[in-house]
MIDOSE-1310 file (N, C-alpha, C; in nm, 2 decimals, decimal comma, always signed):
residues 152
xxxx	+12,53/+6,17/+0,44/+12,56/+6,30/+0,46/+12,44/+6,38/+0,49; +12,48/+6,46/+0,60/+12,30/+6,56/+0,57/+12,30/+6,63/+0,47; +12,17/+6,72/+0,48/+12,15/+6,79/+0,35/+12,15/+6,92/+0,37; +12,10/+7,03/+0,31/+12,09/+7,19/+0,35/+12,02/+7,20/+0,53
xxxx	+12,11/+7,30/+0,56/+12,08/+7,34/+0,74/+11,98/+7,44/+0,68; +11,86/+7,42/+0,72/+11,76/+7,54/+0,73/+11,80/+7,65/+0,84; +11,81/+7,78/+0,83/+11,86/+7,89/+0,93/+11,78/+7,92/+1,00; +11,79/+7,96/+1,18/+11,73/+8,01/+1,19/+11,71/+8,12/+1,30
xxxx	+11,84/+8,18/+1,27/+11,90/+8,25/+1,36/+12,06/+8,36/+1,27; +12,03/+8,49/+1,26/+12,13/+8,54/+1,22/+12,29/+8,48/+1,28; +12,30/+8,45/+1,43/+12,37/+8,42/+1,47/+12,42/+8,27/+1,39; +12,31/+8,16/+1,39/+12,31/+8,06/+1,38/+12,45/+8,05/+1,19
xxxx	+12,37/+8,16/+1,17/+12,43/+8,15/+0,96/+12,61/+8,23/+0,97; +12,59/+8,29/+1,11/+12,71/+8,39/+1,09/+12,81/+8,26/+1,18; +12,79/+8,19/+1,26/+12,89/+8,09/+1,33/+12,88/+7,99/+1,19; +12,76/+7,96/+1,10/+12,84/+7,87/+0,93/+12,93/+7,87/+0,90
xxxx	+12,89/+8,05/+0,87/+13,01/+8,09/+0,80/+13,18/+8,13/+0,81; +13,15/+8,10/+0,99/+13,29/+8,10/+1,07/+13,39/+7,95/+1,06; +13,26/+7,86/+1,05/+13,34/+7,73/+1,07/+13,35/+7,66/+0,93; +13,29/+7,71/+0,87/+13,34/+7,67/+0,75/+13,42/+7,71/+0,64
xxxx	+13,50/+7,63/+0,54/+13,54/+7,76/+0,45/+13,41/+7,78/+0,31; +13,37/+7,67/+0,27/+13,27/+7,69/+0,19/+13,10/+7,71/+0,23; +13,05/+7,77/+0,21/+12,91/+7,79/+0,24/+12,84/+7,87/+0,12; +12,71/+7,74/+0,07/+12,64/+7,77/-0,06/+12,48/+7,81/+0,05
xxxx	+12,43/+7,92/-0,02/+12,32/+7,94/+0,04/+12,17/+7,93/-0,02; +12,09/+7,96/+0,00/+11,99/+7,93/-0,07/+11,89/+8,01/-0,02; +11,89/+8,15/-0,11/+11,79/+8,25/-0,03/+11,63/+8,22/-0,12; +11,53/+8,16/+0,00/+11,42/+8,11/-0,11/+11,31/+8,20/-0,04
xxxx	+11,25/+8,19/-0,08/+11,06/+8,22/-0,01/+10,98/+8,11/-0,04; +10,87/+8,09/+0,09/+10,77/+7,96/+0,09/+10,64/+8,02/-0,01; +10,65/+8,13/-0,09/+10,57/+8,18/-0,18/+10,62/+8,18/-0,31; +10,71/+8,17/-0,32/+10,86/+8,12/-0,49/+10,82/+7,99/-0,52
xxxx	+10,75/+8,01/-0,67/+10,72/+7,85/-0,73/+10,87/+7,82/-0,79; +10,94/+7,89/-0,83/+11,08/+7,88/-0,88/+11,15/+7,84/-0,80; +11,11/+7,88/-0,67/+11,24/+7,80/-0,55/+11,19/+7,72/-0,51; +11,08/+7,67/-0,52/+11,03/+7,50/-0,50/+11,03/+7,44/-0,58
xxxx	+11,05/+7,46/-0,73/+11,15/+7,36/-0,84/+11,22/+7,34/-0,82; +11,37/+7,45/-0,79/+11,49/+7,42/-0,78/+11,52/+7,32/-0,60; +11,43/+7,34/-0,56/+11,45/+7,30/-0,40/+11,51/+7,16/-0,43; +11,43/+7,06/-0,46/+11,51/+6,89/-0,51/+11,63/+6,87/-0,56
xxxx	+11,68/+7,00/-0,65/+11,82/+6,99/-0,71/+11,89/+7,01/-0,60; +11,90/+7,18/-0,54/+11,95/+7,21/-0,46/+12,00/+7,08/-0,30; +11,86/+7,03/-0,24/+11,88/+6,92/-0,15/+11,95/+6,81/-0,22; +12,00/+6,74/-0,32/+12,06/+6,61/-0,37/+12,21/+6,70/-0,39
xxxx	+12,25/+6,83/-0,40/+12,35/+6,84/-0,39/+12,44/+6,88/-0,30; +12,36/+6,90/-0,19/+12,38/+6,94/-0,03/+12,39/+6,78/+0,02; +12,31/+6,72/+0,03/+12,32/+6,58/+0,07/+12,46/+6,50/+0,03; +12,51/+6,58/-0,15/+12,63/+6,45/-0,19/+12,74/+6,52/-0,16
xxxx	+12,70/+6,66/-0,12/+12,85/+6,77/-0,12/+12,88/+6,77/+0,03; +12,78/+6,83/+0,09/+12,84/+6,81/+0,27/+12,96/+6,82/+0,32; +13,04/+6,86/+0,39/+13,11/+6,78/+0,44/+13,14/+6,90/+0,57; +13,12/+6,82/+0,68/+13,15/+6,96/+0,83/+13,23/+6,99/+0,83
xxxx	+13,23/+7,11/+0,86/+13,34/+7,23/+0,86/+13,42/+7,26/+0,76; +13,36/+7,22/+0,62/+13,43/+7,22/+0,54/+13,37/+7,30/+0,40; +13,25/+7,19/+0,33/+13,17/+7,29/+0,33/+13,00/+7,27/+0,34; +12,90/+7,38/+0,36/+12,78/+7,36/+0,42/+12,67/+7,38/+0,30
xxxx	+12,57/+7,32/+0,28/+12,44/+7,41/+0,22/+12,34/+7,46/+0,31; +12,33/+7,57/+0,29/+12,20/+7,64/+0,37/+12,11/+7,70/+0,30; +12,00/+7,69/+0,41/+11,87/+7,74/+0,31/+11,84/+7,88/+0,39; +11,81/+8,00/+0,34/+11,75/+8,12/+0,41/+11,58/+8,18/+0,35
xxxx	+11,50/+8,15/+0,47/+11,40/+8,20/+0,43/+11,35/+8,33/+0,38; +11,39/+8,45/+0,32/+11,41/+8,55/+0,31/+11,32/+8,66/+0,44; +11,17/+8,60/+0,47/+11,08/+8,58/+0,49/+11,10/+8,59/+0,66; +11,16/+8,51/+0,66/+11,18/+8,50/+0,80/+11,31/+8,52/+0,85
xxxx	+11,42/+8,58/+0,76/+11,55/+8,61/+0,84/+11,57/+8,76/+0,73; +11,51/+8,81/+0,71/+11,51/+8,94/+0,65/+11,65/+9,02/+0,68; +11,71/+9,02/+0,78/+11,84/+9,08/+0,79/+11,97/+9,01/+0,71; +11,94/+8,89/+0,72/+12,04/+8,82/+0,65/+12,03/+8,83/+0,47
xxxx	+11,92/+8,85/+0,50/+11,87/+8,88/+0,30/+11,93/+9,00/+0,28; +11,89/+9,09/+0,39/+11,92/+9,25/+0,31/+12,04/+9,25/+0,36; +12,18/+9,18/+0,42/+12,25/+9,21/+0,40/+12,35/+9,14/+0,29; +12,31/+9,11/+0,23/+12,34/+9,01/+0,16/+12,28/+9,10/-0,03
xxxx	+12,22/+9,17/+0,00/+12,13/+9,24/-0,12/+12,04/+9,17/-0,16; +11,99/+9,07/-0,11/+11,90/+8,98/-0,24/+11,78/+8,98/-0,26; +11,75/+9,02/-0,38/+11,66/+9,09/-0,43/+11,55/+8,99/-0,53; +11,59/+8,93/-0,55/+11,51/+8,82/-0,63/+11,53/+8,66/-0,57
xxxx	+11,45/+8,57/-0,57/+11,44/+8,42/-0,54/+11,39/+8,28/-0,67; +11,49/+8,22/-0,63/+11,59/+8,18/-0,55/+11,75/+8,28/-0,61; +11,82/+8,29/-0,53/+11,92/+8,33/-0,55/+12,08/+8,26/-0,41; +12,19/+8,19/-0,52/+12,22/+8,12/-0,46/+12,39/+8,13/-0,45
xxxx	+12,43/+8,16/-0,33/+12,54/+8,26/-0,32/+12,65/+8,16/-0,26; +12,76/+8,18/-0,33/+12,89/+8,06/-0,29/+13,00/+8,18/-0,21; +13,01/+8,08/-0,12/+13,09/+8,23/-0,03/+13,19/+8,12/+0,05; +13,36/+8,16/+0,00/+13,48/+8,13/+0,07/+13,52/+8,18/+0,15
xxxx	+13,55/+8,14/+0,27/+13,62/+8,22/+0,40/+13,53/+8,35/+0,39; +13,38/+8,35/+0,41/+13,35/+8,46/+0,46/+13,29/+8,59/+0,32; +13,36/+8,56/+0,22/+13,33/+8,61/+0,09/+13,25/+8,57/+0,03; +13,19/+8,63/-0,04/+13,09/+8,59/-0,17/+13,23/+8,58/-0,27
xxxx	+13,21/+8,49/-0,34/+13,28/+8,41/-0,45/+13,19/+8,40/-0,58; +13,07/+8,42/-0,62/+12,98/+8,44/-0,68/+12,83/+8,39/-0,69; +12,76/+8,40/-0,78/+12,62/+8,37/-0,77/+12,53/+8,31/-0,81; +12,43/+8,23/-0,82/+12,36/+8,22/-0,94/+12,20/+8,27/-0,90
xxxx	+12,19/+8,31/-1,01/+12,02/+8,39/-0,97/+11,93/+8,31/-1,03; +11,79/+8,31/-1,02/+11,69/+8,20/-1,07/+11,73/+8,06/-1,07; +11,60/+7,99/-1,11/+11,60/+7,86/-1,06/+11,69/+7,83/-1,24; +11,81/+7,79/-1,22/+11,91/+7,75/-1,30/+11,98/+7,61/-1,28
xxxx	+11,88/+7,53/-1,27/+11,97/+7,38/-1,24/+12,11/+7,37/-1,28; +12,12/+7,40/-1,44/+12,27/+7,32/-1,49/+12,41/+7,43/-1,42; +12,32/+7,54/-1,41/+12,43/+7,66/-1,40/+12,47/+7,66/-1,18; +12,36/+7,62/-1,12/+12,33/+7,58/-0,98/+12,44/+7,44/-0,98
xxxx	+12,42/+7,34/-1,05/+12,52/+7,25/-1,06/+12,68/+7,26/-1,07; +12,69/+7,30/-1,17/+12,82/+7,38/-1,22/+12,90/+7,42/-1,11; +12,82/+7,53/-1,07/+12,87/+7,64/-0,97/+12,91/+7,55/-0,78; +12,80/+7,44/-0,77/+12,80/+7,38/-0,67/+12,93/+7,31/-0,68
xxxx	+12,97/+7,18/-0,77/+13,03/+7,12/-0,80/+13,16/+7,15/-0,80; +13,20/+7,29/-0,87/+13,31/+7,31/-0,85/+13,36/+7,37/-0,73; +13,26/+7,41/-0,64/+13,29/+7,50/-0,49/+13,33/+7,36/-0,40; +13,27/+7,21/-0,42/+13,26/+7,13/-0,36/+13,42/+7,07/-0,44
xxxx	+13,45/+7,06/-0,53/+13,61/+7,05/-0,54/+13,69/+7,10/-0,51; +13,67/+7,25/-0,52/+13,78/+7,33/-0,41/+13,74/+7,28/-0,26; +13,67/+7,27/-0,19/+13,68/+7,22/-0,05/+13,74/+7,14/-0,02; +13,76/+7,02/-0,13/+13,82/+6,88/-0,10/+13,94/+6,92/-0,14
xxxx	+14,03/+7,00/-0,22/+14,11/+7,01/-0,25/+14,26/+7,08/-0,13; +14,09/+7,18/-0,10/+14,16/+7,22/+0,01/+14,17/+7,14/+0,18; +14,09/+7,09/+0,19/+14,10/+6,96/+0,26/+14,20/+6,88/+0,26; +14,25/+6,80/+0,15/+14,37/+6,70/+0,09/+14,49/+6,80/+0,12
xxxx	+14,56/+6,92/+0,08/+14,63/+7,01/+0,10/+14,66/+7,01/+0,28; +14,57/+7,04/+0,37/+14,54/+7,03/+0,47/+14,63/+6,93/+0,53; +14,57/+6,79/+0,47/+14,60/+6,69/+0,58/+14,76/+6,63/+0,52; +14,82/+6,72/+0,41/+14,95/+6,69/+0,38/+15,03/+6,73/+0,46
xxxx	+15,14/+6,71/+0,48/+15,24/+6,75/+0,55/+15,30/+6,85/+0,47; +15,32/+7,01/+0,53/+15,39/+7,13/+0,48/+15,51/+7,14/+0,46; +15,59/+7,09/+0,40/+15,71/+7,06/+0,33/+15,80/+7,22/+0,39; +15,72/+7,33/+0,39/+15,82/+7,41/+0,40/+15,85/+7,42/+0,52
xxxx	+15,76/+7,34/+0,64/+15,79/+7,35/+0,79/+15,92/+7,18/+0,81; +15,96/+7,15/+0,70/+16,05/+7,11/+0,73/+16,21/+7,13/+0,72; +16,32/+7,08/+0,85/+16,51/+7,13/+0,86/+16,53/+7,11/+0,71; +16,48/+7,07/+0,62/+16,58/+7,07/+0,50/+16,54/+6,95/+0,40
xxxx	+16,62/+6,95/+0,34/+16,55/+6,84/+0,19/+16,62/+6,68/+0,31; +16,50/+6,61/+0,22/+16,49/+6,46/+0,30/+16,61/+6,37/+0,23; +16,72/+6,41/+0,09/+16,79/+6,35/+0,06/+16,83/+6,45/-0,06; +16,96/+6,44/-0,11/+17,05/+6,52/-0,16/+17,03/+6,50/-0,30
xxxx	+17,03/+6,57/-0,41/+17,02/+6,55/-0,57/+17,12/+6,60/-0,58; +17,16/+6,57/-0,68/+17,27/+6,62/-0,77/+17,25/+6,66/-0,94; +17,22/+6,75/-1,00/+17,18/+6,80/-1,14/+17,32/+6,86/-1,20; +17,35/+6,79/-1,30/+17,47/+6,79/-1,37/+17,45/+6,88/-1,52
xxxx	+17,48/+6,91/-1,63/+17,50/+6,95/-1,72/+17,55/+7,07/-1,79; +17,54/+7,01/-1,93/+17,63/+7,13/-2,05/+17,56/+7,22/-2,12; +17,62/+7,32/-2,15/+17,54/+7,41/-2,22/+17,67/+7,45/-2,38; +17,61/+7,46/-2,46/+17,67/+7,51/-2,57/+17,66/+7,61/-2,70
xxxx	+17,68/+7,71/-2,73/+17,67/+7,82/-2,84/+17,73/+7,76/-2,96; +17,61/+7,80/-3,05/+17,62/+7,76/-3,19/+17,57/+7,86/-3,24; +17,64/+7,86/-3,38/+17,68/+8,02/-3,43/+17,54/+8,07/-3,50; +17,48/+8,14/-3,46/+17,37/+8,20/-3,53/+17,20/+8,11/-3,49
xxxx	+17,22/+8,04/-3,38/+17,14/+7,96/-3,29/+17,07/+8,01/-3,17; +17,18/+8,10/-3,11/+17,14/+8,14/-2,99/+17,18/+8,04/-2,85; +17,14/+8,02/-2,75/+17,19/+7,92/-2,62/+17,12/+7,80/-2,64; +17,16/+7,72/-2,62/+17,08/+7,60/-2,63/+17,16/+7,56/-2,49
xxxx	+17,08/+7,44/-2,39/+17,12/+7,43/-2,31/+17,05/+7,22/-2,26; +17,12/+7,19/-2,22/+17,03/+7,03/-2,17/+17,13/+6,99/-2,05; +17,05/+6,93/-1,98/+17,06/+6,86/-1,89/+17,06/+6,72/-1,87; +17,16/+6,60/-1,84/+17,14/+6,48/-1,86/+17,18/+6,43/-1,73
């Protein structure tokens, strides 16, 4: 699987975030000793999460794509932003491995999840039920009980 797409082009991060539904970003500076700690975590989870068009890691130089930073607000580094269909979905700020993990991990189950959903067949686009049931049963009142009801 590759690993984090370095940006380098406002264009380049805004067509990401078109073709994918998940995109984790990674607003760093080449002057951030904090975002060159977290950088190794960040790359092993981009490498195992991956998946095209589905979901991406990227890296933003703050430094060198300044519009994308300031539209984005981000104000401190590393700061690392999970964004669904186009949304920020939330954040984590500072170099926070367990909490960077966490947050990755579960963005990268919702993509698969939503993937698997995907490649099912939509039941509601189908003429009608594929075979007929039949559900039978009694119900009966008992005095100071209230309904009780079962089905066999």
């Amino acid at each position: 699987m590759p690993g984090a797409i370095h940006i380098t082009s406002t264009k380049q991060f805004e067509d990401l975030l078109k073709s994918n539904t998940h995109v984790i970003v990674d607003f760093h500076a080449t002057w951030c000793g904090p975002c060159h700690a977290v950088a190794p975590i960040y790359e092993q989870l981009a490498t195992k999460n991956s998946v095209p068009n589905s979901i991406t890691f990227v890296k933003v130089d703050v430094d060198a794509q300044p519009e994308i930073a300031a539209k984005h607000s981000i104000s401190a580094m590393p700061t690392f932003l999970f964004i669904k269909n186009g949304v920020v979905e939330s954040s984590v700020r500072g170099a926070n491995p367990p909490a960077l993990k966490k947050a990755a991990e579960a963005a990268a189950a919702d993509a698969k999840a939503l993937a698997e959903k995907k490649t099912k067949p939509d039941e509601a686009k189908n003429e009608g039920p594929k075979s007929e049931e039949t559900v039978s049963g009694s119900y009966s009142v008992s005095k100071g009980e209230g309904w009780k009801m079962s089905l066999k």
